[in-house]
N, C-alpha and C positions, 0 to 999 in steps of 0.2 A: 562435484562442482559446488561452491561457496553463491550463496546466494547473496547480493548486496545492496545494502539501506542505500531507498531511493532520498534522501535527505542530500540537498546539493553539499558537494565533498566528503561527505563519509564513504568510506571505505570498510566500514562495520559490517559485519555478519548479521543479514536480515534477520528476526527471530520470531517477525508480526506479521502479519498480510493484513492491510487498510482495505475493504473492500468497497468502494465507491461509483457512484455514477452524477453525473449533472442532468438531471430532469427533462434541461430543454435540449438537449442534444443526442441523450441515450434512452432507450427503450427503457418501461421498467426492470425488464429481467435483468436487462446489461449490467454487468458491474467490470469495473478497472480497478488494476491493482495498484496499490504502492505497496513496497519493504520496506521495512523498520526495524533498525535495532533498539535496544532498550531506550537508550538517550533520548531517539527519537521519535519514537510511539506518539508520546504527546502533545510535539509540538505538531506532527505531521496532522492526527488525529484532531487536533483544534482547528488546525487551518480549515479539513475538510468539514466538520463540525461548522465551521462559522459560514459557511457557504449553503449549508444544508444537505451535503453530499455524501458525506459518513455512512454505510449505511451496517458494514459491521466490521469488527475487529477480532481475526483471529490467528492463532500461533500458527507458524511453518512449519509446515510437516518436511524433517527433514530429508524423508525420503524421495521428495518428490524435486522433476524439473520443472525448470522454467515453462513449459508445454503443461505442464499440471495446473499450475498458480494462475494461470490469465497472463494481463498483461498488465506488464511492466509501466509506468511513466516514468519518468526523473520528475521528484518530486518538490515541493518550495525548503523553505531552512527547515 
């Protein structure tokens, strides 16, 4: 199973995990995912970045499920 960049309309082969939480809503430990393909690491990464929520950025292991990674959102452009 293809994992796939939470970037609205791509269809890309995730290859990042965004690992994120918002403060006033999540626990500290809590973190949420987004996927990223290359294209869009950055852009994803800045959105969360400008919010304060980024808290780390790392590759997909490709062996692993969706039950591995956390959890998914559909993410902004």
């Amino acid at each position: 199973m293809s994992l796939t960049c939470s970037a609205k309309d791509c269809r890309a082969t995730a290859v990042w995990s965004l690992l994120w939480n918002n403060p006033k809503l999540h626990t500290a430990d809590r973190r949420k995912t987004w996927l990223a393909c290359d294209e869009h690491r950055g852009p994803l990464a800045d959105f969360l970045t400008a919010r304060q929520f980024l808290r780390a950025v790392e590759p997909v292991d490709p062996v692993a499920g969706p039950d591995d990674i956390g959890e998914s959102d559909d993410g902004g452009s």
